[in-house]
C-alpha positions in Angstrom: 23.4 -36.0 76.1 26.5 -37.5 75.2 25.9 -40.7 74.0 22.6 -39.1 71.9 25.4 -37.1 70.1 27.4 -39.7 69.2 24.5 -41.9 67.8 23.3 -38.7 66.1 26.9 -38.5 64.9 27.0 -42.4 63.9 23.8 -42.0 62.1 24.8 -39.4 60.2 28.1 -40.7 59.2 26.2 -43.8 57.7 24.0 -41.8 55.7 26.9 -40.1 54.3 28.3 -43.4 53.4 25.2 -45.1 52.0 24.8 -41.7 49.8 28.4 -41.7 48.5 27.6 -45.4 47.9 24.9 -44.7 45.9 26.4 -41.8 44.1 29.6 -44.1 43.5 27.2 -46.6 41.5 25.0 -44.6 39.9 28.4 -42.6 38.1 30.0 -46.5 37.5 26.5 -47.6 36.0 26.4 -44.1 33.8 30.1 -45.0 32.6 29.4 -48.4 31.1 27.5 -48.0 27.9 24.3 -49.5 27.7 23.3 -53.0 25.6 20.6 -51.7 24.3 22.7 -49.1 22.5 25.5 -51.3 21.7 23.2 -53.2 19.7 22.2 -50.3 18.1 25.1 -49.0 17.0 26.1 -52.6 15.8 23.2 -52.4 13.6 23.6 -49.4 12.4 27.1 -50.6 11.0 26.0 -53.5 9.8 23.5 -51.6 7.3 27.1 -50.5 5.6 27.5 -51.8 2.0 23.6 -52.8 2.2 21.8 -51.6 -1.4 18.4 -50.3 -0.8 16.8 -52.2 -3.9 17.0 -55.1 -1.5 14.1 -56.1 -0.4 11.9 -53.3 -2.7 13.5 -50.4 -0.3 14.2 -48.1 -2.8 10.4 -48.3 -4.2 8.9 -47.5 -1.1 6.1 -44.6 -1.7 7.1 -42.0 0.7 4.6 -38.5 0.6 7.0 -34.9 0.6 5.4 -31.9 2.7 2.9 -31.5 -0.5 1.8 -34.7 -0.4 3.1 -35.7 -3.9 4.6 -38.9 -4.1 8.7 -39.9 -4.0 10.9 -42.9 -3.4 14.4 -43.2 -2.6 15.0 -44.6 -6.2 13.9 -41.2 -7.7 17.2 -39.8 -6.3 19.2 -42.2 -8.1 22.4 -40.3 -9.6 23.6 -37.9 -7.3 24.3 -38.9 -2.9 22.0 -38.5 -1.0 21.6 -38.0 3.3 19.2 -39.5 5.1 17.9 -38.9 8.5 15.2 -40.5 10.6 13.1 -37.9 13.1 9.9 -37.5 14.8 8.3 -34.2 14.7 7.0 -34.4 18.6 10.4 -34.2 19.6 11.7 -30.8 21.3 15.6 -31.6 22.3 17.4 -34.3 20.1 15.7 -34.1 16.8 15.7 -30.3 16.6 19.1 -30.0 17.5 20.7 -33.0 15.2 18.4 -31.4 12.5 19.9 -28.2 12.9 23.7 -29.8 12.7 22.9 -31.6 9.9 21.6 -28.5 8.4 25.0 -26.6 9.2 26.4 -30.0 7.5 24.3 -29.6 4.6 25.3 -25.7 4.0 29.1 -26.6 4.4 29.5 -29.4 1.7 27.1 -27.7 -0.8 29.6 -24.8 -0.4 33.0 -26.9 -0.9 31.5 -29.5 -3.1 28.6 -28.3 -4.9 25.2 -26.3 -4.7 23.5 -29.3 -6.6 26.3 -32.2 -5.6 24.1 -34.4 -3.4 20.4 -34.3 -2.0 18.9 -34.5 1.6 16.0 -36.1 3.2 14.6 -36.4 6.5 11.8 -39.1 7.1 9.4 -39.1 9.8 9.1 -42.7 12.0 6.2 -41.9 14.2 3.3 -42.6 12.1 0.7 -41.8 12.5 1.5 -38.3 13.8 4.7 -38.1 11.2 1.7 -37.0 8.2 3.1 -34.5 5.3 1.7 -32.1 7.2 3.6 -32.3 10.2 6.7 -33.3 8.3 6.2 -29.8 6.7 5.4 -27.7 9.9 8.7 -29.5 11.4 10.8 -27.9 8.6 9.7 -24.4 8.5 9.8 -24.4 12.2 13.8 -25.9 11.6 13.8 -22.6 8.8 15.1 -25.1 6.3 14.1 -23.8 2.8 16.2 -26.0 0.2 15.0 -27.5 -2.8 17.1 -30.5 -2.7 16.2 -31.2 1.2 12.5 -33.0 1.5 10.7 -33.6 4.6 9.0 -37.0 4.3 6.3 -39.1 5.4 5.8 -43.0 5.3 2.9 -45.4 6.1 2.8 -47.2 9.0 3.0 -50.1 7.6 6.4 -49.6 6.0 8.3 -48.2 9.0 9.8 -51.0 10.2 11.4 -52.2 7.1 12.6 -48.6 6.5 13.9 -48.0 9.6 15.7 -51.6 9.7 17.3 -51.1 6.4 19.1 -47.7 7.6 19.7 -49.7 11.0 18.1 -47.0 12.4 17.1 -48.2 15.9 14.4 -46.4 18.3 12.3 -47.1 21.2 9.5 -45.9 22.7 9.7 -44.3 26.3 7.1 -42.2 28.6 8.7 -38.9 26.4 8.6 -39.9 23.4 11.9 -41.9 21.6 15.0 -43.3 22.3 17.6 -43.6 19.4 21.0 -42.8 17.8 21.3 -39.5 16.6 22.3 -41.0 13.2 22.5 -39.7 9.5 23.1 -42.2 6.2 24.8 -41.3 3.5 23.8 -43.5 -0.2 25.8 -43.4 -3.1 24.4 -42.6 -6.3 24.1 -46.3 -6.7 21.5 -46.6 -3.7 23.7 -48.5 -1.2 24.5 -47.0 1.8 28.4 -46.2 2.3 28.4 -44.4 5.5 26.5 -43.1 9.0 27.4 -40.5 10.5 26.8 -40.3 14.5 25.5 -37.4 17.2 24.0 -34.3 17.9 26.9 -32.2 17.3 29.2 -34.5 14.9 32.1 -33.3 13.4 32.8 -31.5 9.7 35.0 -33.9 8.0 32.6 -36.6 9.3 30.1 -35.8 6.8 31.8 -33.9 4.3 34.5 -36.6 3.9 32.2 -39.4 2.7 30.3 -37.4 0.4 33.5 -36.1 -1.0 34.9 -39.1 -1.5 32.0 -40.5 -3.6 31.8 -37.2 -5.5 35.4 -38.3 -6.1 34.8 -41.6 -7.4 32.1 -40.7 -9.3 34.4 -38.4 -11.3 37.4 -40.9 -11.9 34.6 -42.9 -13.9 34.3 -40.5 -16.4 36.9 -39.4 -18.9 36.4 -36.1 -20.2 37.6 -32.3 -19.2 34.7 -31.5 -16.6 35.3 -35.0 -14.8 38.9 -34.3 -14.8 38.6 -30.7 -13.4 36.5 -31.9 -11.0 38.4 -34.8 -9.3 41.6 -32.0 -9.3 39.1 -29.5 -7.4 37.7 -32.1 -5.0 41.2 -33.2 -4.3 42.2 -29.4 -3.5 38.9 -29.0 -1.7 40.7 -29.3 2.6 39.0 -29.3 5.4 40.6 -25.8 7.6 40.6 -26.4 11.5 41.5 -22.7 12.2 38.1 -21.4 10.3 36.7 -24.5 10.6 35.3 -24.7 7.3 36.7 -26.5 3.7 38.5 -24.2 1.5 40.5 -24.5 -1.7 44.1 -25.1 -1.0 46.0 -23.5 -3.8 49.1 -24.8 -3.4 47.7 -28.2 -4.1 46.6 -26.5 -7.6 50.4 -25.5 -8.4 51.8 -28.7 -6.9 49.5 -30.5 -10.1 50.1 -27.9 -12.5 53.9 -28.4 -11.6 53.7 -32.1 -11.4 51.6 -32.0 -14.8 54.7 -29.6 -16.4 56.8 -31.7 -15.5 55.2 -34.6 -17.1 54.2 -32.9 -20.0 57.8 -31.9 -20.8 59.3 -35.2 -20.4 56.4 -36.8 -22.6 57.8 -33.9 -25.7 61.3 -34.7 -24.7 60.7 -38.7 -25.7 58.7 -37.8 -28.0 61.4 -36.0 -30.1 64.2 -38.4 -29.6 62.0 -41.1 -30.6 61.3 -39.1 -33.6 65.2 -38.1 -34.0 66.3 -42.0 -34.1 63.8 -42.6 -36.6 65.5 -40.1 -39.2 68.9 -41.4 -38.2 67.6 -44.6 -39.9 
């Protein structure tokens, strides 16, 4: 009986160890990141800078949830957000869709009701119809006129998909791939992506104020001007985590602008002052 124990012990001891083994290599295999997304988020990088009327990008037809027809160049102008999903999805794309949504709601309210546009485009095809791309919105309750649900042909995923460097692959559940959102310039080149399903504020507001920014400073005229000074004021708030005007910013300018002012009419009069001395 005694030596049964002892195997029985022995036995169970090497279990234990093959087990913690196992468990031991399956947490060090989970800690190193993957190739595969590596690569993916390498070209998704390398898609920064890259203008979409490369390679007829921007003129792609793409069909809204009425089926009417659009292309990326009709949103010349103004920034614009896009994000790649597939409507059979029921974790990552509803989720990402509904961060970007809370995204969306935050920088229309600092920057501007009508200061950039939004739209999501379907890579499944053929499931990804205007149809389903419509369903998949309402069931996301997303009801904004300058957010459109999109579809694409087949035929012209690939070369959508790969000038975004959006990257995806097919598994038994559906897709693999980044949770990732573009942001274009009004130009049409892509000048930023923004990464995962719950990213941070200032990681998508910050871009898109920045452009805003620089799309003022190349105007001169009063609106341009007021709004670079607002968009400068406009601070992201940790403790409410939302952007707010910072007002002391606004007397800081107004100071520094005094300031300015009355030196500028202080040289101005003693230049005027020698002149009558002569």
């Amino acid at each position: 009986m005694g030596g049964a124990q002892c195997s029985t012990a022995a036995a169970c001891v090497a279990a234990l160890a093959a087990t913690l083994l196992l468990a031991v290599g399956w947490a060090a295999a989970q800690a190193q990141p993957a190739s595969g997304w590596s690569d993916a988020l390498r070209d998704s990088q390398a898609a920064i800078g890259r203008a979409l009327d490369d390679d007829g990008i921007a003129s792609l037809e793409l069909r809204d949830a009425l089926n009417r027809p659009l292309r990326l160049a009709d949103y010349r102008g103004k920034p614009l957000v896009v994000s790649f999903i597939y409507t059979g999805c029921f974790q990552a794309c509803p989720v990402t869709t509904k961060r970007l949504a809370d995204g969306v709601a935050a920088a229309r309210q600092a920057l501007g009701a009508d200061s950039f546009q939004v739209v999501s485009i379907g890579f499944n095809q053929p499931f990804d119809d205007p149809v389903a791309m419509g369903a998949f919105a309402r069931q996301m309750r997303i009801d904004d006129a300058r957010w459109a649900f999109l579809a694409v042909s087949a035929a012209d995923v690939p070369r959508l998909t790969r000038a975004f460097g959006f990257s995806y692959t097919a598994t038994p559940k559906g897709f693999d791939h980044l949770a990732q959102a573009s942001i274009v310039d009004a130009r049409g080149r892509i000048a930023a992506q923004v990464y995962g399903e719950n990213f941070e504020l200032p990681m998508f507001v910050g871009p898109l104020k920045d452009l805003l920014a620089g799309q003022a400073a190349q105007r001169i005229d009063l609106d341009s001007v007021w709004r670079k000074v607002k968009l400068y004021c406009t601070v992201y708030d940790p403790a409410s985590g939302n952007y707010r005007l910072n007002y002391s910013l606004f007397f800081e300018i107004f100071c520094g602008v005094t300031v300015l002012g009355g030196i500028g009419v202080y040289l101005l009069r003693a230049l005027r002052g020698q002149r009558t001395a002569r």
